[in-house]
C-alpha positions in Angstrom: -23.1 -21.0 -18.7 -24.2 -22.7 -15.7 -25.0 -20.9 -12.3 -22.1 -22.1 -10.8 -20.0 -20.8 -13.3 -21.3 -17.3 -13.1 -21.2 -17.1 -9.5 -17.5 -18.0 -9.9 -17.0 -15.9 -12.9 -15.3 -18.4 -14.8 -16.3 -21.6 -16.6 -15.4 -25.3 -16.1 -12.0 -25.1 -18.2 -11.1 -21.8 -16.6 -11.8 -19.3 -19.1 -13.1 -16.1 -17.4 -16.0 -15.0 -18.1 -17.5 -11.1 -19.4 -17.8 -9.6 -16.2 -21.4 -9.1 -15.7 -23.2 -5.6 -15.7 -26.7 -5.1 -15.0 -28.6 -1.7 -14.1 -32.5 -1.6 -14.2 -34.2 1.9 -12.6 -38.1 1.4 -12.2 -40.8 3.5 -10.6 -44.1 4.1 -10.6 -46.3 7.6 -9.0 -50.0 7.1 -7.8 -52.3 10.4 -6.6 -55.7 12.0 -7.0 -58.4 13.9 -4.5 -59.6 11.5 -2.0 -62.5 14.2 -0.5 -63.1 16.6 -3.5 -61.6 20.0 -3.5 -60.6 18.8 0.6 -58.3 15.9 0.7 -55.6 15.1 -1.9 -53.1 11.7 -1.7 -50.0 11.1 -3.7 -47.3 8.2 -3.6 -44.6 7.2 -5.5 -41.9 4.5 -5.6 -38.6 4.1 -7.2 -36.4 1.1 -7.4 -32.5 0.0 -8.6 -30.8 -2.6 -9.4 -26.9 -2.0 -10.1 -24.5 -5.0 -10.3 -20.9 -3.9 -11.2 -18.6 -7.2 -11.6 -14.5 -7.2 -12.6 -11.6 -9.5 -13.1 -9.3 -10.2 -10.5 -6.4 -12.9 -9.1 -5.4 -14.3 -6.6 -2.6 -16.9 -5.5 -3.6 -20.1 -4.8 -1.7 -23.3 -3.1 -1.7 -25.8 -5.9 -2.5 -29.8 -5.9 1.8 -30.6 -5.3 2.0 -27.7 -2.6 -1.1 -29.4 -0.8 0.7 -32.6 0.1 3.0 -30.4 1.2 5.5 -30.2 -2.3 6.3 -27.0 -2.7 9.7 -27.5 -4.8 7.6 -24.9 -7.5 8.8 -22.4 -5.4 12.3 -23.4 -6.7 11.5 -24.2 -10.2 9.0 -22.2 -11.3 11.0 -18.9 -10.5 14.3 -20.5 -12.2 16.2 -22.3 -10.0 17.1 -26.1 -10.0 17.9 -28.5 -7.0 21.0 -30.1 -6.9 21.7 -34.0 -5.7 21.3 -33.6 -1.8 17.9 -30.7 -2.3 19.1 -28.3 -2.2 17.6 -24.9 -4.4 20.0 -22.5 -6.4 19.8 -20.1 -9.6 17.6 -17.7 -10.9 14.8 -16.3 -7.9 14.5 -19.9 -6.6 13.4 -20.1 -3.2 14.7 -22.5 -0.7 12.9 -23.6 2.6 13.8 -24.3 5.9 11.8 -26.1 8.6 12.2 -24.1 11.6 10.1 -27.2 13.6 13.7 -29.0 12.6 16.1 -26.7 14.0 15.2 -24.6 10.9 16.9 -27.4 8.7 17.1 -27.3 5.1 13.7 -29.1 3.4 14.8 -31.2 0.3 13.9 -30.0 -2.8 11.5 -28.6 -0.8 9.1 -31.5 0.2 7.9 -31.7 3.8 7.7 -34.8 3.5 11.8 -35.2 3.5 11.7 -34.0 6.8 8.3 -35.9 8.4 6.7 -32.4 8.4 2.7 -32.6 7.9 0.6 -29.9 7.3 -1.6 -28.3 10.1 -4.6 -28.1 11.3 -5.8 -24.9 9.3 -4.4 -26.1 6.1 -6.0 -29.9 6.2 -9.8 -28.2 7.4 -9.4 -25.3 4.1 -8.8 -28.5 1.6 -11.4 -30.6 2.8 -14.0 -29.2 4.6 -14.0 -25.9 3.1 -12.3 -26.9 -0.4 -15.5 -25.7 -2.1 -14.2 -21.8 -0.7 -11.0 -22.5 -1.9 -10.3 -23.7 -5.3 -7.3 -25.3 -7.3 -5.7 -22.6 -9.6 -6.6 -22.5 -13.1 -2.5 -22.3 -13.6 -0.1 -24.9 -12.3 2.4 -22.3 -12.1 3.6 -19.3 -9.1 5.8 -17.8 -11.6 3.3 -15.2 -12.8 2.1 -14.6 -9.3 -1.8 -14.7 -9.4 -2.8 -18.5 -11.0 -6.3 -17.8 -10.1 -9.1 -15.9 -12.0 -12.7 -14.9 -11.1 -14.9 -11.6 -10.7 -15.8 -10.0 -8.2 -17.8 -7.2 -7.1 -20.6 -4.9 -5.6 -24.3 -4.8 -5.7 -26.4 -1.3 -5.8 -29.7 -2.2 -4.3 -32.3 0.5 -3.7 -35.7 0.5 -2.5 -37.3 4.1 -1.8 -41.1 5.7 -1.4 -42.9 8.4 -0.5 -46.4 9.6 0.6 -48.1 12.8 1.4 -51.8 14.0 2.0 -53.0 17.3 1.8 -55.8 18.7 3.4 -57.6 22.0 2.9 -59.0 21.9 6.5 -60.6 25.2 5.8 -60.3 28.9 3.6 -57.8 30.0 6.6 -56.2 26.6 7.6 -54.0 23.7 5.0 -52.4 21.0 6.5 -50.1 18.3 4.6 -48.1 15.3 5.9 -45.6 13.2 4.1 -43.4 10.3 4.8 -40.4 8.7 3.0 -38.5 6.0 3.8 -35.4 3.9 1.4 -33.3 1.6 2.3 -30.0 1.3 0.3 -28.0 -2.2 0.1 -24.7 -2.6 -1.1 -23.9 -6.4 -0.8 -20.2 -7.3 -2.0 -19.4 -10.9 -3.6 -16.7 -12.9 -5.1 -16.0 -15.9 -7.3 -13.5 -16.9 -4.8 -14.9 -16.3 -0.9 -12.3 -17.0 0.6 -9.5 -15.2 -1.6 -9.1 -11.3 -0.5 -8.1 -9.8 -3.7 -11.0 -8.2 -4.8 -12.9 -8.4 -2.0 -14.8 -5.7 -0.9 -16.9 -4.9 2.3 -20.6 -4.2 1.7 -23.0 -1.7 3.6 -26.6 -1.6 4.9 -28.0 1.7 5.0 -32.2 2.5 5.2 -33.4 5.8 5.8 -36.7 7.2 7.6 -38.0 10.7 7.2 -41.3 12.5 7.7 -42.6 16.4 8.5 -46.4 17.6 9.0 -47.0 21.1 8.5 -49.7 23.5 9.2 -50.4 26.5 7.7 -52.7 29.4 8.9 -54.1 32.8 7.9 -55.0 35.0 10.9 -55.6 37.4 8.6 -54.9 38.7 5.0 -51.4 40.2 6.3 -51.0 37.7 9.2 -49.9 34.1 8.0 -48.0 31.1 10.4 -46.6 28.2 9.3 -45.5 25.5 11.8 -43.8 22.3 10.9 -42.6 19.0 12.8 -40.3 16.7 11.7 -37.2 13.9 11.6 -34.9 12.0 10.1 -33.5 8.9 10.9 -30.2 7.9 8.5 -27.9 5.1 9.2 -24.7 3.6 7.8 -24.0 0.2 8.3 -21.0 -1.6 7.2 -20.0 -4.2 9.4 -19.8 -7.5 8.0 -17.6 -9.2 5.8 -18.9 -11.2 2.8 -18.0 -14.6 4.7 -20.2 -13.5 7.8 -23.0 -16.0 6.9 -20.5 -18.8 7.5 -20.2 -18.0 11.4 -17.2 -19.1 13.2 -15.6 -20.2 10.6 -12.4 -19.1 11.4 -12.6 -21.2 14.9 -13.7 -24.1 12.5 -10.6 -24.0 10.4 -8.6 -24.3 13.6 -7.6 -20.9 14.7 -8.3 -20.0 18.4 -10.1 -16.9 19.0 -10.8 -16.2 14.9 -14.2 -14.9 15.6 -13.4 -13.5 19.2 -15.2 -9.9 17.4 -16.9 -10.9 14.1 -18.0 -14.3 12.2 -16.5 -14.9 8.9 -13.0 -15.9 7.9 -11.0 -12.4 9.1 -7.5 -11.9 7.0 -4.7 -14.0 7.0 -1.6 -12.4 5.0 1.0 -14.8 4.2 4.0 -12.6 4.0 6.0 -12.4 2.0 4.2 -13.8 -1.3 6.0 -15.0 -4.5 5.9 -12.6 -7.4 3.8 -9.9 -5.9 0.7 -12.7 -6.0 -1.9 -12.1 -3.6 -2.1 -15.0 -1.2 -4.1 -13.0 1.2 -7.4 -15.3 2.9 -10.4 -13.8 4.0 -10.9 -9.7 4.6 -10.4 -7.3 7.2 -13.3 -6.1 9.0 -13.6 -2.2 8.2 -15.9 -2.1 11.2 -17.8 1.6 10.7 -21.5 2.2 12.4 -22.9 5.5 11.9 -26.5 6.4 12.8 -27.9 9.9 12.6 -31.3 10.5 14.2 -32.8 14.6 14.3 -35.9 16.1 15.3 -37.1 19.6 14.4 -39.7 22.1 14.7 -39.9 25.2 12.4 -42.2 28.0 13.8 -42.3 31.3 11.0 -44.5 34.5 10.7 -44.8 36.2 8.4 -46.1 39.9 8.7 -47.5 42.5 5.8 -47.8 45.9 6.6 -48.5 47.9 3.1 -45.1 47.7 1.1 -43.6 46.2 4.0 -43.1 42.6 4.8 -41.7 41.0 7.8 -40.9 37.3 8.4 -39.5 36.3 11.6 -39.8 32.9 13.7 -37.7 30.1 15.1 -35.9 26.4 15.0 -35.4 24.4 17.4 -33.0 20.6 16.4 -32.0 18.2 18.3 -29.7 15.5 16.8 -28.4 12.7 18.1 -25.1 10.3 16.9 -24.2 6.9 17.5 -21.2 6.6 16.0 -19.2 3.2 16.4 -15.4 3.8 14.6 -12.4 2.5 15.5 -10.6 4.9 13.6 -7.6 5.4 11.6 -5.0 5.4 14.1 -2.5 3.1 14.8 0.2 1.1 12.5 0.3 -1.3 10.0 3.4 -2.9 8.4 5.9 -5.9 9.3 7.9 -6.8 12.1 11.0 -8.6 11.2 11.5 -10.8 13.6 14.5 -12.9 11.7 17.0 -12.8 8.7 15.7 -16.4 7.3 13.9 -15.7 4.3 11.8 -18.5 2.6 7.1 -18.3 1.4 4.3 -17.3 3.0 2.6 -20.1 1.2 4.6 -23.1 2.9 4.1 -22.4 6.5 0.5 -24.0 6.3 
């Protein structure tokens, strides 16, 4: 297997490949006295590595619909054309060209009416062909004629630190600090196909405390402690971002007005419940959570009797950035002409 082939998930003649499944944990600890019977250290580190891959489809233009031939979408699903073009029988679909006064297309080639194809189309065969392959099947008929794997990547990086210090017989002081940073990177076999796809996330962490410990006495003992956390979520890329504007570069106006990457394009309807879907929707969600805190506790010992009181004082802050759940999604019919998603490139 070549590295091509496993970053597509399939090999030259098409045969998909095992989905691949990798998962490595490693660590290691470190700690000892650093002043004798005074200053103590300790560290650790701990690492992952999680790659979960799958099979999926998609549905893919193939080499006749490119030139603009899409009389498959007649055949393949049962139907035949008769002498003037025209598609009948079975679940055949018949187009119209509504540049032409929404005219019949014969046998269901463009090229009978002087159609060409547009801007977008021409710009995702050539220049960005390599995103967008040639089915593996010749046919629509099944709906999906494309195979590959896809999936998500479970990165994580995390240590910690700490140093005790036995200042003196009334006073102990420790400090620690941790910080991980958790990456969840989504890829695909096919980056431009949106079956399968999946939005990754970014998400390190920061966290430390000191603490400080002190006998007044043998029945009077404070501890005071000082801390935060810093935790963020970050998921707001698609896994075609690195491209930039390419949606503007294909030929649509304003494609990267919020975000770079190819943003989704659902040809509607489909043929056979394929998924003809292009690029992904950007689930834009920011959350970052940053909180301070100081801990203050006495505790008191009076014969049998013990008393611990104190206080806690937090202050968090959120910077949230979610465009929320709200609103509708669905279709607009706009007309009673029925016809493919796939032809109107």
């Amino acid at each position: 297997m070549t590295g091509a082939e496993g970053a597509l998930g399939h090999a030259a003649d098409g045969t998909i490949l095992k989905p691949e499944f990798r998962y490595n944990q490693f660590g290691a600890t470190i700690g000892g006295p650093l002043i004798k019977n005074k200053l103590f250290f300790f560290a650790d580190y701990q690492g992952l590595r999680d790659l979960n891959a799958g099979s999926t489809g998609a549905q893919l233009l193939t080499q006749r619909m490119r030139t603009g031939d899409f009389g498959q979408l007649c055949t393949d699903l049962g139907g035949t054309f008769d002498n003037a073009g025209n598609c009948s029988g079975g679940s055949g679909i018949q187009l119209n060209d509504p540049t032409k006064g929404n005219a019949v297309v014969p046998f269901n080639n463009f090229a009978n009416t002087g159609s060409t194809a547009g801007t977008v189309a021409n710009n995702l065969f050539t220049q960005f062909g390599k995103y967008y392959p040639l089915p593996q099947i010749y046919s629509v008929a099944a709906g999906d004629n494309y195979f590959y794997n896809s999936g998500t990547s479970i990165n994580t990086d995390q240590g910690d630190f700490r140093l005790d210090y036995n200042m003196s017989d009334k006073d102990r002081v420790f400090l620690r600090y941790s910080q991980g940073h958790l990456r969840n990177p989504a890829f695909s076999g096919c980056l431009f196909c949106a079956a399968g796809s999946a939005l990754g996330a970014d998400q390190p962490m920061k966290n430390a405390v000191i603490n400080w410990t002190h006998a007044f006495s043998g029945t009077l003992l404070n501890e005071a402690r000082l801390g935060f956390n810093a935790v963020q979520f970050n998921q707001n890329v698609t896994q075609t971002a690195f491209l930039g504007d390419v949606g503007q570069q294909l030929g649509i106006n304003n494609a990267n007005f919020e975000s770079p990457g190819l943003l989704l394009i659902g040809p509607i309807p489909s043929v056979n419940g394929g998924d003809a879907d292009l690029g992904n929707g950007n689930l834009f969600q920011v959350f970052h959570t940053t909180q301070g805190q100081f801990n203050d506790n006495l505790s008191i010992t009076h014969g049998h009797q013990s008393i611990k009181t104190g206080f806690q004082f937090i202050r968090q802050r959120q910077d949230y950035d979610y465009a929320g759940n709200n609103g509708g999604l669905g279709n607009i019919p706009i007309g009673a002409d029925s016809g493919s998603g796939l032809s109107d490139f």
